[in-house]
C-alpha positions in Angstrom: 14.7 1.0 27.1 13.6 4.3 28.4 16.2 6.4 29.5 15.4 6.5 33.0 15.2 3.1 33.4 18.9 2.4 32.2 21.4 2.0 35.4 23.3 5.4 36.5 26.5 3.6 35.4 25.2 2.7 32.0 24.1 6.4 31.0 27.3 7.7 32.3 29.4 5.6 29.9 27.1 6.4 27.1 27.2 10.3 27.5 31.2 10.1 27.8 31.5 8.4 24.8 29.4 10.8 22.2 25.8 9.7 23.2 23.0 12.0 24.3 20.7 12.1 27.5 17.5 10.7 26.4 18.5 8.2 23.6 17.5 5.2 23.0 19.4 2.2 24.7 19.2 -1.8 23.8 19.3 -4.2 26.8 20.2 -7.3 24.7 20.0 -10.4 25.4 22.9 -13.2 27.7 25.6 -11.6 30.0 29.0 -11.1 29.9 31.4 -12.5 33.3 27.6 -12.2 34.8 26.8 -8.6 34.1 23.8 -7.6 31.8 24.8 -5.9 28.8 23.3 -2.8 27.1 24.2 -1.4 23.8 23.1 2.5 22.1 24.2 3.9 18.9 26.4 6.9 19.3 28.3 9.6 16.6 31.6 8.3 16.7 34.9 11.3 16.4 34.6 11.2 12.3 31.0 11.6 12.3 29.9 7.6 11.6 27.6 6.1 13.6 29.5 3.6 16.6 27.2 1.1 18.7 28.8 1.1 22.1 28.5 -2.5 24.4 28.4 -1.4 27.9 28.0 -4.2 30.9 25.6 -2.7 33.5 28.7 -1.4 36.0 29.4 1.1 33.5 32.3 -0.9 31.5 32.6 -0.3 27.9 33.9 -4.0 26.3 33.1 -3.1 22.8 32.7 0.0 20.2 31.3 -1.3 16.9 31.0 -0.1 13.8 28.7 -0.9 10.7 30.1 -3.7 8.1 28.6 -5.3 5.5 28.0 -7.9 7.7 25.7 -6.2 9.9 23.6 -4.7 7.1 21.1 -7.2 7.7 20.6 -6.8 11.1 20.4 -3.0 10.9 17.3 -3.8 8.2 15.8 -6.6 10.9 16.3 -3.6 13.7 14.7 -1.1 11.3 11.6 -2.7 11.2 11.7 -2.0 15.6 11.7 1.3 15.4 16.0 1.9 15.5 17.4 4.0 13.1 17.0 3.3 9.1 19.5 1.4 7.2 21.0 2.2 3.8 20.1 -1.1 2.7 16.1 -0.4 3.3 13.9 0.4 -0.3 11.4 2.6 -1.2 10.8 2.2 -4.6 7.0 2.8 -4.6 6.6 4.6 -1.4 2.9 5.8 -1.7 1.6 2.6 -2.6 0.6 1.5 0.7 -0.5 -2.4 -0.5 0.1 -4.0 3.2 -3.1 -5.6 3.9 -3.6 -4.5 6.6 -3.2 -0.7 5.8 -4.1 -1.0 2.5 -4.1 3.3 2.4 -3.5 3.5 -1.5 -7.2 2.5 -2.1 -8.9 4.1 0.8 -11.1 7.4 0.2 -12.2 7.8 4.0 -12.5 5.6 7.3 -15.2 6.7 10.0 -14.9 5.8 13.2 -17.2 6.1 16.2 -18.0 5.7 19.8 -16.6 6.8 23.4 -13.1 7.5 24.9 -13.2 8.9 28.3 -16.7 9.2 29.1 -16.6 11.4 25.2 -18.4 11.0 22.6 -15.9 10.5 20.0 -16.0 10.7 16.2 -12.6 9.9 14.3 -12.6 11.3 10.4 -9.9 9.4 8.5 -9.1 11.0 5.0 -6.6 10.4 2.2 -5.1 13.0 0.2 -4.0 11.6 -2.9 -3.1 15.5 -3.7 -0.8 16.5 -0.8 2.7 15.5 -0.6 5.6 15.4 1.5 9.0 14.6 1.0 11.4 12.9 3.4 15.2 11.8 3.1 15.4 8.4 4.1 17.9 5.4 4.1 19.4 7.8 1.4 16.6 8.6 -1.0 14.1 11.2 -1.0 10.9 9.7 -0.7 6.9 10.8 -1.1 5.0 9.9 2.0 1.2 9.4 1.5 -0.6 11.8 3.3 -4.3 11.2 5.5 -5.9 14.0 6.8 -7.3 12.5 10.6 -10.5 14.5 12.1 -11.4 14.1 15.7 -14.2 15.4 17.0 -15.2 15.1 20.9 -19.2 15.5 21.6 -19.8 17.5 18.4 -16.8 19.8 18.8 -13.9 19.6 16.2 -10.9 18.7 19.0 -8.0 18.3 16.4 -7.0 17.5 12.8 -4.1 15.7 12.2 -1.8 15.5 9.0 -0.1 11.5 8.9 2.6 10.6 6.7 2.8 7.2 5.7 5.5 4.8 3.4 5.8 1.6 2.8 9.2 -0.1 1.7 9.9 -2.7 -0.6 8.9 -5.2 1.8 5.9 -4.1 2.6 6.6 -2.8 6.1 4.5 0.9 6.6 6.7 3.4 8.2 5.2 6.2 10.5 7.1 9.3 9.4 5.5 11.7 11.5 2.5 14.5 11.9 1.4 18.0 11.6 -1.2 18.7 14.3 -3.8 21.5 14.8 -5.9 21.2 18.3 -8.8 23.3 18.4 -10.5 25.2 21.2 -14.1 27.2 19.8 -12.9 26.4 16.6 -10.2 28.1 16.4 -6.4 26.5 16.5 -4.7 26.1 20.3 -1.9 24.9 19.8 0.8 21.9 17.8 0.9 19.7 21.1 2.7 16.2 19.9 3.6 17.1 16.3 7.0 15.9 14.9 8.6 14.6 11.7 11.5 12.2 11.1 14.8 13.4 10.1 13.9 16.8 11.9 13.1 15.7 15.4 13.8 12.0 15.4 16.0 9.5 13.1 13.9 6.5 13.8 11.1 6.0 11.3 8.1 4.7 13.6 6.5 1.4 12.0 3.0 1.4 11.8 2.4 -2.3 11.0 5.1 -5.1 9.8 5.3 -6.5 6.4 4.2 -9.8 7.9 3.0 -9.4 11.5 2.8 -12.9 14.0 2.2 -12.8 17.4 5.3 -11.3 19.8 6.2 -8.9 17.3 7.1 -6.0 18.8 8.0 -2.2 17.6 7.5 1.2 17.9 5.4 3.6 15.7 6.8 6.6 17.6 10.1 7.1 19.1 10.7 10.6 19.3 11.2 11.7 22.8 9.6 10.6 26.3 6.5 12.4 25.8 6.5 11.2 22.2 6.6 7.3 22.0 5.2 4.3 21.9 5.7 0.8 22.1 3.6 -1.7 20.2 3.0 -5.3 20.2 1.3 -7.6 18.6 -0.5 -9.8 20.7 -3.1 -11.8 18.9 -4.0 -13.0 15.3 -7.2 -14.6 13.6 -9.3 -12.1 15.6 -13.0 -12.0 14.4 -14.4 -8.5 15.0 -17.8 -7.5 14.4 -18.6 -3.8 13.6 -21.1 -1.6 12.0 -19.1 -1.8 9.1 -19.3 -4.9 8.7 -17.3 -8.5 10.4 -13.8 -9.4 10.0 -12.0 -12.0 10.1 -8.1 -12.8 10.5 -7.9 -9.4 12.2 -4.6 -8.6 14.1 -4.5 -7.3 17.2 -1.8 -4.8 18.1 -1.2 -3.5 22.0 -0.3 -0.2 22.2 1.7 1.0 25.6 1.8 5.3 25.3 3.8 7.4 26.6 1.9 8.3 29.8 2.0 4.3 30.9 -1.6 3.7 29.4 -2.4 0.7 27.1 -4.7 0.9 23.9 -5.5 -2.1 21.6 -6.1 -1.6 18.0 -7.4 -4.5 15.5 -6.6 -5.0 11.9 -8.6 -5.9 9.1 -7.2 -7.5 5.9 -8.2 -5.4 3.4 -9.5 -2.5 5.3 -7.2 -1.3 8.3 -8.2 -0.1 11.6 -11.6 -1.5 12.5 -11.7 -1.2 15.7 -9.7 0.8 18.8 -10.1 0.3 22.5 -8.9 3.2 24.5 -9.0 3.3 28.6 -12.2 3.0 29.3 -13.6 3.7 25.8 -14.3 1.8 22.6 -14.0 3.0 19.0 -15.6 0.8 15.8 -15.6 1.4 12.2 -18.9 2.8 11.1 -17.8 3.0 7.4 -15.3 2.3 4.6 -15.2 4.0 1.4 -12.3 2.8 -1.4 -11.6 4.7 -4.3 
């Protein structure tokens, strides 16, 4: 849940018990003598990591801490955008395989058409050359790196530096972004960069090793004017582009972090074929593998 939205008693309990004001907090699901229960992960007095259960007038019934027996479920909350578990592998990080982000074989994705009454143009690029390391679920990993172009009625707008992994499983992790805006071509300003393990400690998930319909995650989770919650609400989606027609596409709901709502859809064997901003639609206008 967003912070806001958690009751007054709730945050109270969590901040006097080692949590921070703006975390992330679980309402889960059943009650307890009636009340609604809520649980957030916290730094416990000898630095581990505590998950506090808190019943919505503020009452803390439970501090637990990580087992072997909860290993597992940290893994299965992983994949929802909570914070990594040791157990998670990256053996092969760059080798983005899911089908439907199938990065390790992708040269460059153009994309076209209008968002906001623009005329948009979307440049998607990997750089098999540029690396970047990141420590996670104990191992320092190489993320794959795409280079995204945007360009708004003929001027360049921003460029945008991705970094992608994919673990064992095949889930693709969202590890963050470097971003340039532009103004008369020259740079403006950074406006919604940010990197895991430097401003957050949840790895966003940019699609799920084997996505069905109700899934839900987030492929940011940084603060509250960098998130957002994803969903997927639809498979065996036929869409037709210039690039070509798909079939078996996913589509993925996307709720940002000013309250609006994009859809993406996902290709098997391709990726992103088509977005659909407020009031806008964006297609694939080519695909070139390497």
């Amino acid at each position: 849940m967003k912070w806001a939205d958690v009751p007054e008693a709730v945050r109270a309990t969590v901040l006097a018990n080692g949590g921070v004001a703006g975390q992330t907090v679980d309402r889960e699901n059943g009650k307890i003598k009636g009340q609604t229960v809520y649980e957030a992960g916290v730094k416990d007095k000898d630095g581990s990591i505590a998950d506090l259960v808190i019943t919505e007038d503020g009452k803390l019934v439970d501090t637990k801490h990580d087992d072997a027996a909860d290993a597992a479920a940290e893994k299965a909350q992983a994949a929802s955008g909570k914070k990594v578990s040791a157990t998670m592998k990256f053996s092969h990080p760059r080798d983005l395989t899911n089908p439907l982000l199938p990065l390790a074989y992708l040269k460059q994705d153009i994309l076209e058409g209008t968002e906001g009454g623009q005329k948009i143009r979307i440049e998607r690029t990997v750089l098999p050359n540029k690396h970047k390391k990141f420590k996670i679920a104990g191992q320092t990993i190489d993320a794959l790196v795409m280079e995204d172009r945007e360009i708004k009625n003929g001027e360049l707008e921003e460029v945008t530096l991705d970094y992608f992994a994919q673990d064992d499983e095949g889930t693709v992790y969202y590890l963050g972004e470097d971003v340039d805006e532009y103004d008369g071509g020259k740079v403006k300003g950074h406006s919604g960069a940010w990197l895991f393990g430097k401003d957050t400690q949840h790895a966003g998930v940019i699609i799920p090793a084997h996505p069905k319909v109700g899934d839900k995650f987030k492929s940011e989770d940084v603060n509250k004017e960098i998130h957002e919650d994803d969903e997927v609400v639809a498979v065996g989606e036929t869409v037709s582009v210039p690039a070509g027609t798909y079939e078996n596409c996913v589509k993925v709901k996307e709720m940002l972090a000013d309250g609006e709502v994009e859809f993406k859809f996902y290709a098997p064997g391709v990726g992103v074929v088509r977005e659909v901003p407020k009031g806008g639609d964006v297609v694939l206008k080519s695909h070139t593998t390497r």
